[in-house]
C-alpha positions as CSV (number, residue, x, y, z in Angstrom):
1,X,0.0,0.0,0.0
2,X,3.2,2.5,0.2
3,X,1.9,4.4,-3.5
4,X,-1.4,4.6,-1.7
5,X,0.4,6.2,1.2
6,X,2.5,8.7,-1.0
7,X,-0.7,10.0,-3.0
8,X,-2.3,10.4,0.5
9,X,0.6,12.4,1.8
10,X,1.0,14.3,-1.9
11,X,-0.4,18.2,-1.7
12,X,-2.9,18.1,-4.3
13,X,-6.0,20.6,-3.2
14,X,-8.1,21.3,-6.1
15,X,-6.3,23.0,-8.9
16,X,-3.1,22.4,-7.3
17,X,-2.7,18.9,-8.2
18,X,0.8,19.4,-9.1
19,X,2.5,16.5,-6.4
20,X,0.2,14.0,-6.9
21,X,0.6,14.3,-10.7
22,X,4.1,14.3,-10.6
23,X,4.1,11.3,-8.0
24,X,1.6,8.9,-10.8
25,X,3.8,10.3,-14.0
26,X,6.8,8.6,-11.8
27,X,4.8,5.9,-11.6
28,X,3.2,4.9,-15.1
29,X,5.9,6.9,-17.5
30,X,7.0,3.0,-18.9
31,X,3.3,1.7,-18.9
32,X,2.4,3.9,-22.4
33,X,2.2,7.7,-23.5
34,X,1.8,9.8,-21.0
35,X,0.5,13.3,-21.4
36,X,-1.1,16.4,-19.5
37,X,-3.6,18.5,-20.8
38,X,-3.8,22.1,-20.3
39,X,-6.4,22.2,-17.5
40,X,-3.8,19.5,-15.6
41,X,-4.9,16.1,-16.1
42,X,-3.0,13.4,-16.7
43,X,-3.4,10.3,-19.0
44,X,-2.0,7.8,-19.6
45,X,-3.0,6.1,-23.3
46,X,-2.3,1.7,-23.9
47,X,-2.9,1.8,-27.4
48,X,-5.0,-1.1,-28.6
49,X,-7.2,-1.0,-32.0
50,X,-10.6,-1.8,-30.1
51,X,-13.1,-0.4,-28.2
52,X,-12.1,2.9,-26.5
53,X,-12.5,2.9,-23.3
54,X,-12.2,5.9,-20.5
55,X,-11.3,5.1,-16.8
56,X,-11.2,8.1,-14.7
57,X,-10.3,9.0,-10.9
58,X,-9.9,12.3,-9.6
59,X,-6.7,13.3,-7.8
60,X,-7.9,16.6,-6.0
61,X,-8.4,16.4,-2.5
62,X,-10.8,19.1,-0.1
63,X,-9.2,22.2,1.5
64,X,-9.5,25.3,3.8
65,X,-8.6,28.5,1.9
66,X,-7.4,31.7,3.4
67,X,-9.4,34.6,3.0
68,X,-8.2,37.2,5.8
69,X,-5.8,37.9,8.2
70,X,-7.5,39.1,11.9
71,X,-5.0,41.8,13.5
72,X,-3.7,38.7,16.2
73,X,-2.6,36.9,13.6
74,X,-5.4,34.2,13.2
75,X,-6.6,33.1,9.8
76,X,-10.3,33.0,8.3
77,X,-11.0,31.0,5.8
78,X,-13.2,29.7,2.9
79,X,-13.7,25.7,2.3
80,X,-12.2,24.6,-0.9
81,X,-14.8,21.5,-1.5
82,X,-17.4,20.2,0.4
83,X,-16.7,20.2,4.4
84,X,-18.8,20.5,7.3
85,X,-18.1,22.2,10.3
86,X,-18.4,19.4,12.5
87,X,-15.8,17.7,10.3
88,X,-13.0,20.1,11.0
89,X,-13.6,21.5,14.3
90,X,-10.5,21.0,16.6
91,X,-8.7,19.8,13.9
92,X,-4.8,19.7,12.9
93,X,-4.2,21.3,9.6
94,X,-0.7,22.5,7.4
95,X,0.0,24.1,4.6
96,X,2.2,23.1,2.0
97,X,4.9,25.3,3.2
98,X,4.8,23.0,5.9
99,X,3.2,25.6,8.6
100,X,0.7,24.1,11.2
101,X,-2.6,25.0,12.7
102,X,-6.2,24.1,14.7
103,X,-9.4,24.9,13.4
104,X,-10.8,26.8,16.0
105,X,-13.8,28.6,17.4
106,X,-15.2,31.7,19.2
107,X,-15.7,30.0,22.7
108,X,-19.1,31.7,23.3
109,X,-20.6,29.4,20.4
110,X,-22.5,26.3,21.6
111,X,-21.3,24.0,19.1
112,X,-24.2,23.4,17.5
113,X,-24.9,26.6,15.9
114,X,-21.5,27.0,14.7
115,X,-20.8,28.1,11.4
116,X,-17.9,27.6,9.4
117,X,-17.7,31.7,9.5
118,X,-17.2,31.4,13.2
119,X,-14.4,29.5,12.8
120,X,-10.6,30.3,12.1
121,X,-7.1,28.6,11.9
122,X,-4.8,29.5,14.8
123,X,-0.9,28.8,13.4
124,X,0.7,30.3,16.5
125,X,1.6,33.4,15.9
126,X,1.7,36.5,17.8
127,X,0.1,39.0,15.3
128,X,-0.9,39.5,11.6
129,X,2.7,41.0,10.7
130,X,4.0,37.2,12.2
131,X,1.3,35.4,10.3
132,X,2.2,37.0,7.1
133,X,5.4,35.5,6.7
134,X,4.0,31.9,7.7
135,X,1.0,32.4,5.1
136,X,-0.9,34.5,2.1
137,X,-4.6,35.1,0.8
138,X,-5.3,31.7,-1.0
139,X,-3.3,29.7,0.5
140,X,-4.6,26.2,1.5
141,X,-4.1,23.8,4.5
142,X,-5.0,20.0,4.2
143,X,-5.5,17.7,7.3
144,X,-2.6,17.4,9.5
145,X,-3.2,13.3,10.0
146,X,-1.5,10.5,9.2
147,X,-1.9,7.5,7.2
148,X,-2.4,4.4,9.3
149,X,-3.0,0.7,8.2
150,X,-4.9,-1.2,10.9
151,X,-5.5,-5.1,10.2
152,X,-7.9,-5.2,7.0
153,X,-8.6,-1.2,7.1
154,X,-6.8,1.7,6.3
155,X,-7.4,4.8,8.2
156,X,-6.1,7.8,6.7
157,X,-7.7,11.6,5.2
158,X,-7.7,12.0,1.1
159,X,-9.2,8.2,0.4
160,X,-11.5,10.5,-1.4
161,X,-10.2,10.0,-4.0
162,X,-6.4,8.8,-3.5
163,X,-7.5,5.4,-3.3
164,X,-9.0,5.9,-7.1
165,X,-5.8,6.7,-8.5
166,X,-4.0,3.9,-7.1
167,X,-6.4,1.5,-8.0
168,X,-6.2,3.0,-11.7
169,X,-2.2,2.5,-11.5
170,X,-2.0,-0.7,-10.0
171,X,-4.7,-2.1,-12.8
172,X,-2.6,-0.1,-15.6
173,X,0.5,-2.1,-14.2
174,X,-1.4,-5.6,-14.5
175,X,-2.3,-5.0,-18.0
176,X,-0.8,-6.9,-21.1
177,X,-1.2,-7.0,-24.4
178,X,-4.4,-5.1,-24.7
179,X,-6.5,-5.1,-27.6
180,X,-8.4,-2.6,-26.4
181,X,-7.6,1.1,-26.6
182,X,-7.7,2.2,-23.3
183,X,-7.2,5.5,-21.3
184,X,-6.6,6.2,-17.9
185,X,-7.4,9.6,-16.9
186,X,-6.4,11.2,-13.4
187,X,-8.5,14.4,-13.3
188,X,-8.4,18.1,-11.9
189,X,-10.9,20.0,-9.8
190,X,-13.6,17.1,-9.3
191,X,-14.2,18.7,-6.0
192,X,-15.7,21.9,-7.0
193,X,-17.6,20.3,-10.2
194,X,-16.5,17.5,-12.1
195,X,-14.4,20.2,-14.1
196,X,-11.5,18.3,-15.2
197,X,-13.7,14.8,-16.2
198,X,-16.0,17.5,-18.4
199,X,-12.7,18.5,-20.8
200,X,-11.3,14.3,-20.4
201,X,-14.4,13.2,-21.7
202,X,-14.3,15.9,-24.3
203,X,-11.3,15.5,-25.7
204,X,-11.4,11.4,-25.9
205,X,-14.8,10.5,-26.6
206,X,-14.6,7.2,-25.3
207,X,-16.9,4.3,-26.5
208,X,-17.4,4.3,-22.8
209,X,-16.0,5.2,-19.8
210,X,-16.1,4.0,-15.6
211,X,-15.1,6.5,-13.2
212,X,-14.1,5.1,-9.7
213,X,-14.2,7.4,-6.3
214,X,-15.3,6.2,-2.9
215,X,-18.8,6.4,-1.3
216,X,-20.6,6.4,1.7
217,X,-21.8,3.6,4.2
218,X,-24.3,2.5,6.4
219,X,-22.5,0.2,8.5
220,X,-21.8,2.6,11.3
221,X,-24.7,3.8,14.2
222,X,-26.6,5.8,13.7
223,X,-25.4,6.7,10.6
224,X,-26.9,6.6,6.5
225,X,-29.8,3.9,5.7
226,X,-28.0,2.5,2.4
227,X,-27.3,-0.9,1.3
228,X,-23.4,-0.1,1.6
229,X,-20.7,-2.1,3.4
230,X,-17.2,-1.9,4.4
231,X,-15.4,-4.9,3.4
232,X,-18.2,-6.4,1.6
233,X,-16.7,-6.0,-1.4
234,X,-16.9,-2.8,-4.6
235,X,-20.0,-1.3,-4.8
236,X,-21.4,-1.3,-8.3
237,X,-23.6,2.3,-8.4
238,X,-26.9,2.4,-9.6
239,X,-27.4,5.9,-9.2
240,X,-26.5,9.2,-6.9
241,X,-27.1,12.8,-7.7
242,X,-25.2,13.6,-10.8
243,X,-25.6,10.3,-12.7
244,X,-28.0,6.8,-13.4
245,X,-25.4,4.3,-14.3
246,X,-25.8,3.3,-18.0
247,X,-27.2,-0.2,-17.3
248,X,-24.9,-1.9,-20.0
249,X,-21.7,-0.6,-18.1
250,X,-23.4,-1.6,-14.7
251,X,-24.0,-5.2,-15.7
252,X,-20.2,-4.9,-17.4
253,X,-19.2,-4.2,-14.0
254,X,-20.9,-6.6,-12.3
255,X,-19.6,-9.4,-15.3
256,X,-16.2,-8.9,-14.3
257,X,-17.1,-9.1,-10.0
258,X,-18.7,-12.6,-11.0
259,X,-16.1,-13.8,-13.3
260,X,-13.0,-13.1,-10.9
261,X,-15.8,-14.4,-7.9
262,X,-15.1,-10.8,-6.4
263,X,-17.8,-9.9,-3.9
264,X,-20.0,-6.7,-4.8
265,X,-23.0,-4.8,-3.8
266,X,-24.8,-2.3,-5.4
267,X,-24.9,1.5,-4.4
268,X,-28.1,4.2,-4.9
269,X,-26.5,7.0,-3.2
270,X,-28.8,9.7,-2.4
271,X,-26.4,12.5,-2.5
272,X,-23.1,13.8,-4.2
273,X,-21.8,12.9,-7.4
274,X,-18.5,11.8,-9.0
275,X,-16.4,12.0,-12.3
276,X,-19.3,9.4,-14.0
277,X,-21.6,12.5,-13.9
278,X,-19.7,14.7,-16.2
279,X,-17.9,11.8,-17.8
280,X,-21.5,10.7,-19.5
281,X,-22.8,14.6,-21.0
282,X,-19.7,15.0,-23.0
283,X,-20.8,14.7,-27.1
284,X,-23.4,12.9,-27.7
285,X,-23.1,11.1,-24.5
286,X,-21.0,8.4,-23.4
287,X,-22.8,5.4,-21.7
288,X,-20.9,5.3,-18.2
289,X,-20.5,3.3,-14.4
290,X,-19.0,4.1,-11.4
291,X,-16.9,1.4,-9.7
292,X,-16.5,2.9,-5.5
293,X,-15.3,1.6,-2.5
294,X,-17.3,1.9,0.4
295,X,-15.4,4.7,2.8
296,X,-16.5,5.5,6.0
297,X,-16.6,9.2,7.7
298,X,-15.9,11.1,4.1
299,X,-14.4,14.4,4.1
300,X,-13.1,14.4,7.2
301,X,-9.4,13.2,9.0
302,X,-10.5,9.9,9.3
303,X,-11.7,8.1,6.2
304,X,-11.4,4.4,6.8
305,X,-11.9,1.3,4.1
306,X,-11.3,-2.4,3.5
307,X,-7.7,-3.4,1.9
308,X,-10.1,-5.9,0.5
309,X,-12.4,-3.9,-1.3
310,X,-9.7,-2.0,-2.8
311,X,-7.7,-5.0,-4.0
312,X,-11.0,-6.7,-5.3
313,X,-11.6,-3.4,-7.6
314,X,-8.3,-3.5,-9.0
315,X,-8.9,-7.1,-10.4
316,X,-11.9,-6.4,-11.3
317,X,-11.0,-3.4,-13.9
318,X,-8.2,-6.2,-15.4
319,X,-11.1,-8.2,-16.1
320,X,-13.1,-5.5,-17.7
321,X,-10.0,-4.4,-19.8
322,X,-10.2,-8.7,-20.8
């Protein structure tokens, strides 16, 4: 699992995916032709002479972005990507500079009415002049919080949607002799809108195409009524808020699970969306699944999902590709 740790640990917050770019170019350059287009993603092209197919995972990760300077030196801040205040509260953060800070909050708040206005990032510092040479306007700090295998479970911030891209590479690795014509695509900005999967799509126009991201679960108390497990095995999606899998691609997906006799499950997620939404409006439209893994506590320090599952989906693309 050490490339999954590396992309993890790689600065990549929406349109600055730079390090986890660099990091995957390291890592496929010898697989086929590598390129990067001018909004930032990469791709990597096996050239085969049948169908074309897309495979897409994004590799921007959420963010808090610095929007003002407060006199002592504390920071305010605007969320790059979807993040709830609960999420973040009390939290470790750096920037890429390699500065540290806590999301904090006015104390005289109860804690359920705050606001991610009421909150700011303490870094230490005595005053605003002190905090100016630490940070600037637009700068962005990621969770401070470490990668951490446990048994059959990783536990570690940025699964969404790290654990995509490895996935991706470690199938592009398996692959021989391809006669199909295949593209792996490692896309921009996916957090604030499926921008980078809207120009892949675009500029390939796939016969089809099969994103793969993580989604929610509801193995945990309390928590979402959905037919989603953790180590149960890929979930297959049927549908979330920017997409209804094309049901040719779905039953594609769920071909290869029963041929490799990988476990699966299928996924109606009733909120969100991933690469698969933008991936299937480009052209005329491009028929298009979504492979996930089941990921617990998303968006916050402490995403957490089976070593299984992630294996499992890695096979199961190699059989697709077959």
């Amino acid at each position: 699992m050490k490339l999954l740790e590396n992309l993890v640990n790689a600065y990549s917050v929406s349109g600055q995916e730079n390090d986890a770019r660099e990091l995957l170019i390291d890592e496929l350059k010898d697989l086929g032709d590598i390129s990067v287009s001018p909004m930032g993603n990469l791709t990597l092209h096996i050239k085969g002479n049948g169908e074309k197919i897309l495979f897409a995972a994004h590799m921007d990760q959420i963010g808090l972005m610095v929007t003002y300077i407060e006199d002592g030196g504390f920071l305010r801040f605007a969320t790059v990507g979807g993040i709830e205040p609960r999420d973040i509260l009390n939290q470790r953060v750096k920037f890429k500079n390699g500065t540290i800070g806590c999301v904090c909050y006015g104390e005289k708040k109860e804690i359920k009415d705050i606001k991610l206005s009421d909150m700011y990032i303490d870094i230490a510092v005595k005053d605003k002049e002190e905090a100016e040479t630490k940070v600037s306007i637009g700068d962005c700090a990621i969770y401070a919080a470490p990668f951490v295998q446990s048994g059959n479970y990783v536990v570690s911030p940025y699964l969404d949607n790290k654990v995509g891209c490895y996935i991706l590479a470690e199938a592009a690795k398996r692959i021989k002799n391809s006669s199909k014509d295949l593209y792996f695509v490692f896309t921009v900005q996916e957090e604030i809108g499926l921008r980078g999967a809207k120009v892949a799509a675009f500029d390939i126009s796939p016969d089809y195409a099969i994103a793969l991201d993580v989604t929610a679960t509801g193995d945990t108390p309390d928590g979402y009524k959905m037919a989603v497990k953790t180590g149960e095995g890929i979930a297959v999606k049927v549908k979330d808020n920017s997409l209804i899998a094309h049901p040719a691609v779905k039953e594609m997906i769920v071909s290869a699970a029963e041929k490799t006799g990988k476990k699966y499950q299928y996924e109606v997620l009733e909120f969100g969306g991933t690469d698969g939404g933008a991936l299937q409006l480009s052209g005329s439209g491009v028929p298009t699944g979504v492979i996930s893994i089941p990921t617990r506590y998303t968006h916050t320090a402490n995403e957490t999902a089976s070593i299984a599952d992630i294996t499992d989906a890695i096979d199961v693309i190699c059989e697709i590709v077959k």
